[in-house]
PASEBA-1860 file (N, C-alpha, C; in nm, 3 decimals):
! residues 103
1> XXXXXXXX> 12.524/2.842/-0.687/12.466/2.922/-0.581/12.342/2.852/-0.527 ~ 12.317/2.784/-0.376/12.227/2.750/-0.373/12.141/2.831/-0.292 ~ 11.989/2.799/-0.286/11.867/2.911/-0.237/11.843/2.834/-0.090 ~ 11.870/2.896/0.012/11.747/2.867/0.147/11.640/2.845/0.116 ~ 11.590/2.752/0.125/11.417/2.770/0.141/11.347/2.687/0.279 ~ 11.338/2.773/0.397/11.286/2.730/0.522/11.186/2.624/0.474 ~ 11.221/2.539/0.611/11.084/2.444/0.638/10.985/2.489/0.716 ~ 10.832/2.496/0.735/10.755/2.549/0.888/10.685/2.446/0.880
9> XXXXXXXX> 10.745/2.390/1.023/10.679/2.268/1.049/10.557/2.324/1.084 ~ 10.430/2.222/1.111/10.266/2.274/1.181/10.279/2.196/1.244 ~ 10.331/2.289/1.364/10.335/2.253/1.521/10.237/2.222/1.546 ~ 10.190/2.115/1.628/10.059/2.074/1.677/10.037/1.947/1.598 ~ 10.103/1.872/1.444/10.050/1.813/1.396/10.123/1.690/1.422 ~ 10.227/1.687/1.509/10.332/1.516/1.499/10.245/1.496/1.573 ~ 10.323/1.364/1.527/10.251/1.259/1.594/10.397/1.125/1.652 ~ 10.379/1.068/1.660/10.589/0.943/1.734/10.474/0.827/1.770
17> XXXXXXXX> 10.536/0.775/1.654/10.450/0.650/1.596/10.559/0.528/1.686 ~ 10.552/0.396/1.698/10.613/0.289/1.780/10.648/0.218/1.651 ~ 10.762/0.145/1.624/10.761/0.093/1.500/10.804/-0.088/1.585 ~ 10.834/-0.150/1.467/10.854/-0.271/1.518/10.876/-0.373/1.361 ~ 10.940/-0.445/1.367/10.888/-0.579/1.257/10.848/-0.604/1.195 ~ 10.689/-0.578/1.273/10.534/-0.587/1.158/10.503/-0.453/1.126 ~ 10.491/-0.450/1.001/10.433/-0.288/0.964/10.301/-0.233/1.064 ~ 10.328/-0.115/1.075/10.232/-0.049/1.179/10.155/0.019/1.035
25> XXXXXXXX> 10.067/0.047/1.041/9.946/0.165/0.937/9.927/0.295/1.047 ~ 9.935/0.402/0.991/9.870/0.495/0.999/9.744/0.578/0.911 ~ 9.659/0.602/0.952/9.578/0.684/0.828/9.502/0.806/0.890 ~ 9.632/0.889/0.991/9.577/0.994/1.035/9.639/1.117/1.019 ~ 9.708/1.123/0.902/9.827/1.183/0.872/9.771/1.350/0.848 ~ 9.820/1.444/0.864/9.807/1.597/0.905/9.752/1.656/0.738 ~ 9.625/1.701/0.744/9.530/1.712/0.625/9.590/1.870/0.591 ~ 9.645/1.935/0.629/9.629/2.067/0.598/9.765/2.106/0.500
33> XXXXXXXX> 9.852/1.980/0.522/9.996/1.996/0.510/10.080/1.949/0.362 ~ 10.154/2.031/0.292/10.178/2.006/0.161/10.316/1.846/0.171 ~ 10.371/1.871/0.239/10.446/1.764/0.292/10.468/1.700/0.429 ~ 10.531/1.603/0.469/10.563/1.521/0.543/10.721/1.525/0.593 ~ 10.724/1.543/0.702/10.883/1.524/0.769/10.862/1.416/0.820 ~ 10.993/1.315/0.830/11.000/1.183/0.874/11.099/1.208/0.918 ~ 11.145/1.124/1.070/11.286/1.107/1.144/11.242/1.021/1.183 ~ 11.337/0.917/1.164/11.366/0.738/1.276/11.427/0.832/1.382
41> XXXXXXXX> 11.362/0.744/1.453/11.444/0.760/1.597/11.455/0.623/1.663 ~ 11.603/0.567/1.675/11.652/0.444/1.728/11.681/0.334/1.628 ~ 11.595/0.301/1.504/11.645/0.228/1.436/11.581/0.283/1.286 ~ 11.684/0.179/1.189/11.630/0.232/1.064/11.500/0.238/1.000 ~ 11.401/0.285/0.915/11.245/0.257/0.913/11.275/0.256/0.744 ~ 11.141/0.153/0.730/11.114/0.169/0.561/10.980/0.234/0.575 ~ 10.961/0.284/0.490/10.825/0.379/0.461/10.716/0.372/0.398 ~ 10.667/0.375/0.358/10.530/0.379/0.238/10.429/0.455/0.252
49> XXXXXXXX> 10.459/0.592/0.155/10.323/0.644/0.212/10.196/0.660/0.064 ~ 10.089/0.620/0.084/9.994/0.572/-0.035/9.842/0.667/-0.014 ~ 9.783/0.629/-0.136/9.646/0.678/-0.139/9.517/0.550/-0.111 ~ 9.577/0.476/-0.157/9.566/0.331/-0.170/9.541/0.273/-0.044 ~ 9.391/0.172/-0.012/9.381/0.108/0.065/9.510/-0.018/0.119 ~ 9.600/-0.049/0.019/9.715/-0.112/0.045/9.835/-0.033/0.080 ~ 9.824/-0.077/0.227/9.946/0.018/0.296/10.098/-0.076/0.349 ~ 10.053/-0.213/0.268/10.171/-0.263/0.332/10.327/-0.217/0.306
57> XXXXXXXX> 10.402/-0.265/0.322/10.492/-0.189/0.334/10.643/-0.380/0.312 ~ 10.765/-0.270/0.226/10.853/-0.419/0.249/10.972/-0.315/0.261 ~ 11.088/-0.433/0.269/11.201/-0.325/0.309/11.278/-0.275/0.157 ~ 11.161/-0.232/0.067/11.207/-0.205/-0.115/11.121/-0.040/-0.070 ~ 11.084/-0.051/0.006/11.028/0.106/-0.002/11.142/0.201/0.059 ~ 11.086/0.360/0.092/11.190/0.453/0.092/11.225/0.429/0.270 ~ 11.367/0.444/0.256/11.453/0.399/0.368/11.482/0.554/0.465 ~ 11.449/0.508/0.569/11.472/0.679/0.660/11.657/0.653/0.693
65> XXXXXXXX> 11.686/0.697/0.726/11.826/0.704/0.807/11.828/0.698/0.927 ~ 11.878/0.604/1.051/11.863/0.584/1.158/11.898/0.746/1.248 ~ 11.819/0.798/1.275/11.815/0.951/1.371/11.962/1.075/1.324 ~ 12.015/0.984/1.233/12.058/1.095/1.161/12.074/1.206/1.047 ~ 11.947/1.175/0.997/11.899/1.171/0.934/11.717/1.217/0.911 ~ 11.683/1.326/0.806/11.573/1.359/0.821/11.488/1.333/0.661 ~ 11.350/1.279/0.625/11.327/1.274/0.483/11.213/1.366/0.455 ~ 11.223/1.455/0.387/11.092/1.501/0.329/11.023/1.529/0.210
73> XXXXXXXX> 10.920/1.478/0.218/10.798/1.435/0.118/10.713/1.516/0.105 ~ 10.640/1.547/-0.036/10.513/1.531/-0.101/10.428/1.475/-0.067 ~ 10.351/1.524/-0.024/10.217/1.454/0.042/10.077/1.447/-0.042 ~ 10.072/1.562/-0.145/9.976/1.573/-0.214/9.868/1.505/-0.154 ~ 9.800/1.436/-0.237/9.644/1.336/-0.160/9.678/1.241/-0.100 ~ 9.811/1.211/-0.082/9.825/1.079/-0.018/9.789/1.070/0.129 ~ 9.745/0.993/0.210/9.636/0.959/0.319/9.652/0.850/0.386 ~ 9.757/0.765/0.377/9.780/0.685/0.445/9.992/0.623/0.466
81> XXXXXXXX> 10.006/0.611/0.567/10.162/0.561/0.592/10.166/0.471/0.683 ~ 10.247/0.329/0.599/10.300/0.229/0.619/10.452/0.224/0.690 ~ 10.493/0.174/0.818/10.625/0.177/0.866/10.668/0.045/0.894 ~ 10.766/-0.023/0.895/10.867/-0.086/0.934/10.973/-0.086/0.957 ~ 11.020/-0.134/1.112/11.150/-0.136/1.153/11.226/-0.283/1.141 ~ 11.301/-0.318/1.033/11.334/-0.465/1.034/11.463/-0.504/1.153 ~ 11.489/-0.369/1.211/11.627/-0.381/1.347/11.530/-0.431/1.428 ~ 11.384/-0.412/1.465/11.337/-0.408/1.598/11.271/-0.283/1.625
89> XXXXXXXX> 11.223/-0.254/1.768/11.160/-0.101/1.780/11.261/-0.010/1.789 ~ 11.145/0.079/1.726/11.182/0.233/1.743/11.099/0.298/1.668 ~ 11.083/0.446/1.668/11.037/0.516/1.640/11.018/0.582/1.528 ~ 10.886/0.672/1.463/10.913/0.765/1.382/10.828/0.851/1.411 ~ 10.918/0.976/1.402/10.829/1.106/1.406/10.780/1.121/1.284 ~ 10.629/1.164/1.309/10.599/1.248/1.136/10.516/1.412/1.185 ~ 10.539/1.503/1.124/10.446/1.605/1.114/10.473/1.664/0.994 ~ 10.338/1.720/0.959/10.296/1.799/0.860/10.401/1.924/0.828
97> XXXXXXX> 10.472/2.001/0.742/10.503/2.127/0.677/10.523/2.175/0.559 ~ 10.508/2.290/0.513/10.544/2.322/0.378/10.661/2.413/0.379 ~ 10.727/2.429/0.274/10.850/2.456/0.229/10.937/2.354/0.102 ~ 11.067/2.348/0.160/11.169/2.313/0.057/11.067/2.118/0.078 ~ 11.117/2.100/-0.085/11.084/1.935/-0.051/11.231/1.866/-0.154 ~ 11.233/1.724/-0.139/11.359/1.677/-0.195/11.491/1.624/-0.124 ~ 11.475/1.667/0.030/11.600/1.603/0.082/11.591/1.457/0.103
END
């Protein structure tokens, strides 16, 4: 038997980051929020998200699914995210929500 457990995203908090080749850094990631939603949009992304002034990122970190696909994370204290697209550009959405985590 499995349980629903809604996601609520906090509207107001994405952000559609440009990805590319070279890892992009972010370190403005949504403070209020128990987890992280991630969607590629256009090509596949590797991820890294850290506490750690080292945000680089290789293609051994967690893999999004090219836009079909959605990942969500634990965010606890972590404060900074590392992206790479090794296809080329494209995108990732991130915003802040709490609910179910594990997909």
């Amino acid at each position: 038997m499995s349980v629903e457990q809604p996601i609520f995203p906090a509207y107001g908090t994405g952000q559609l980051i440009a990805t590319n080749t070279t890892a992009v850094n972010v370190t403005n990631l949504p403070k209020d929020s128990k987890q992280l939603m991630l969607t590629a949009i256009g090509q596949n992304c590797y991820v890294r998200v850290t506490d750690s002034a080292d945000t680089s990122v290789a293609t051994v970190a967690d893999l999004l699914v090219n836009t079909t696909n959605f990942r969500l994370i634990s965010k606890g204290e972590l404060s900074r995210l590392s992206v790479v697209s090794p296809g080329g550009a494209g995108q990732l959405h991130v915003i802040g929500c709490d609910g179910q985590t594990g997909m």
